[in-house]
C-alpha positions as a Markdown table, in Angstrom:
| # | Residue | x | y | z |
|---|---|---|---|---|
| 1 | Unk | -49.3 | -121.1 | -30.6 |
| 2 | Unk | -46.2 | -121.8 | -32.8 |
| 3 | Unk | -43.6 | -124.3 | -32.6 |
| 4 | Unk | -40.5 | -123.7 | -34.0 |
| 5 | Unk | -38.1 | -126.2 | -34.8 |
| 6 | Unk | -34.4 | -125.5 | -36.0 |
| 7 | Unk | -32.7 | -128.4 | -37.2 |
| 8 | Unk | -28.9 | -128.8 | -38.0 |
| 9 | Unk | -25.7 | -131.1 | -38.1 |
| 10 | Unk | -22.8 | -130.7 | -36.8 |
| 11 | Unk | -19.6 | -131.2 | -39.0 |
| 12 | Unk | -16.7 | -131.5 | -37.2 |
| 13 | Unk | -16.9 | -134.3 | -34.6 |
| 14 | Unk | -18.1 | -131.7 | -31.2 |
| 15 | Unk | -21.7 | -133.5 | -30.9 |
| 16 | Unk | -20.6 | -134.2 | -27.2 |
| 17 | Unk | -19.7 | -130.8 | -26.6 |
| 18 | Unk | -23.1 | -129.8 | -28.3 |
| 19 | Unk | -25.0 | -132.0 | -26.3 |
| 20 | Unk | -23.1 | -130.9 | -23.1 |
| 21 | Unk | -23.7 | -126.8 | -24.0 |
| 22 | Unk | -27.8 | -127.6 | -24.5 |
| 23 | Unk | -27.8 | -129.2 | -21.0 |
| 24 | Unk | -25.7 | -126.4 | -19.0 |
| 25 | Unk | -28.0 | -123.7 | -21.2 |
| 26 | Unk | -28.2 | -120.5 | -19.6 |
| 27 | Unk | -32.1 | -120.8 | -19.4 |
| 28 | Unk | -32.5 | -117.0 | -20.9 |
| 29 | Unk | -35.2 | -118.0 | -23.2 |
| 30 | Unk | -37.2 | -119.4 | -20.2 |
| 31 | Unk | -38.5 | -115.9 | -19.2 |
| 32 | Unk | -38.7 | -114.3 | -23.0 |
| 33 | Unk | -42.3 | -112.7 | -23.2 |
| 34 | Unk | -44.7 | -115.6 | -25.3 |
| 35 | Unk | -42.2 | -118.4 | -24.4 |
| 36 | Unk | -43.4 | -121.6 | -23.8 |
| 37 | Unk | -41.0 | -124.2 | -24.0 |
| 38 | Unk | -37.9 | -125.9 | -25.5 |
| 39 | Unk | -36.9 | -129.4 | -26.0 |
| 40 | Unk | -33.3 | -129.9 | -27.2 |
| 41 | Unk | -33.2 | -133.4 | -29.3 |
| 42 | Unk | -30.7 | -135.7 | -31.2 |
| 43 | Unk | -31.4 | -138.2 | -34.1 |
| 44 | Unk | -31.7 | -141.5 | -33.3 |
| 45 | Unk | -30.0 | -143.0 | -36.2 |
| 46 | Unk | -27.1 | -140.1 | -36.8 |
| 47 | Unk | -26.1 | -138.4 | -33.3 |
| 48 | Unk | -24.6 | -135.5 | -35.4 |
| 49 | Unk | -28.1 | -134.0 | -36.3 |
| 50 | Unk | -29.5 | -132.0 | -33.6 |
| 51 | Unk | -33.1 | -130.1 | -33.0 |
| 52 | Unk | -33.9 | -127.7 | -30.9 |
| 53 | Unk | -38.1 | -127.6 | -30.5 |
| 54 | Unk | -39.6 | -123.9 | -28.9 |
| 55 | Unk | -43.0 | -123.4 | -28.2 |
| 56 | Unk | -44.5 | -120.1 | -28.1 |
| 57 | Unk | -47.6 | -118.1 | -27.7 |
| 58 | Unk | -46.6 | -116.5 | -31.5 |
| 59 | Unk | -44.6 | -115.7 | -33.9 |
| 60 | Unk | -44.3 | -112.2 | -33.5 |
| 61 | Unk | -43.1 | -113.4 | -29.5 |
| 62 | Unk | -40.6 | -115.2 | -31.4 |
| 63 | Unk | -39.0 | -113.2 | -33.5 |
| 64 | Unk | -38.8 | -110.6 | -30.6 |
| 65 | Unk | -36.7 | -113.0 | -28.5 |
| 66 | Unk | -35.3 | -113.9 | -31.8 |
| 67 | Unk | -34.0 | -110.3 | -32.3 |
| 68 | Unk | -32.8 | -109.5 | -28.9 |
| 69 | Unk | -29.6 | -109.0 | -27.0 |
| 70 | Unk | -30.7 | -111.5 | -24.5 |
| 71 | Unk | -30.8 | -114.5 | -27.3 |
| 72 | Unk | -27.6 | -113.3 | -28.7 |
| 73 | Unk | -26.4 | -113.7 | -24.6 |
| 74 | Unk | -28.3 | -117.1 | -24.9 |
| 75 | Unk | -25.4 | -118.6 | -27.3 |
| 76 | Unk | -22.4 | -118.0 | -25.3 |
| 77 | Unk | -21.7 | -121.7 | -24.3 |
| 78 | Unk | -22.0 | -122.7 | -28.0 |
| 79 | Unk | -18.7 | -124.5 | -28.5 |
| 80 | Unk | -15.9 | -122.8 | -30.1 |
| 81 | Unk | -14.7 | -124.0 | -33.0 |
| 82 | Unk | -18.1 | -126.2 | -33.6 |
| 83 | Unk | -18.6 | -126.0 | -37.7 |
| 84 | Unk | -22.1 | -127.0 | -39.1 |
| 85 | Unk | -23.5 | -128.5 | -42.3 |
| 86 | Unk | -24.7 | -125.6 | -43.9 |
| 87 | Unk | -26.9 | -127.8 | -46.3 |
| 88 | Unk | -28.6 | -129.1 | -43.0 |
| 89 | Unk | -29.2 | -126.2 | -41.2 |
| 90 | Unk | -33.2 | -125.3 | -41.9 |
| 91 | Unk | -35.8 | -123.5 | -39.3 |
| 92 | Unk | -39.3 | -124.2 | -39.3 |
| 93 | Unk | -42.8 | -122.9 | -38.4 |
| 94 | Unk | -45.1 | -125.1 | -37.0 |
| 95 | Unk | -48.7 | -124.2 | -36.9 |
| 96 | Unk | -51.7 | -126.6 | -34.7 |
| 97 | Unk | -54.2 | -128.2 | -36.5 |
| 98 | Unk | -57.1 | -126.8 | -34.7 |
């Protein structure tokens, strides 16, 4: 398994609008070969930092979905206009300790 965990801010004031777009997802993802599971989470001491926590069976399953039409389809109700903090903006692979 691998957990991957993408972390950014947003810049310019839309965190509702974020927040709103990760609950009314189109669920795409939730049939992607290797998928396992998301969680979509906010900072409790700065609401303008988001994360968004997958789960999969591994990488390579991943970067497939990564790749795909269907993830590029997965981002259509990303706000328009939403700007982020490009310093804060970082994706990470997560391994088990096994």
């Amino acid at each position: 398994m691998i957990v991957v965990v993408s972390r950014f801010r947003v810049a310019n004031g839309m965190e509702d609008s974020v927040r709103q777009a990760f609950i009314d997802r189109p669920h795409r993802v939730d049939h992607a070969p290797g998928f396992l599971s998301v969680e979509a989470l906010t900072d409790r001491d700065d609401p303008t930092i988001f994360y968004l926590v997958t789960r999969w069976t591994d990488h390579a399953a991943f970067e497939e979905w990564y790749g795909s039409d269907e993830h590029d389809r997965s981002h259509a109700l990303i706000p328009q206009g939403l700007k982020l903090d490009a310093g804060w903006t970082e994706v990470r692979y997560l391994l088990p300790i096994e």
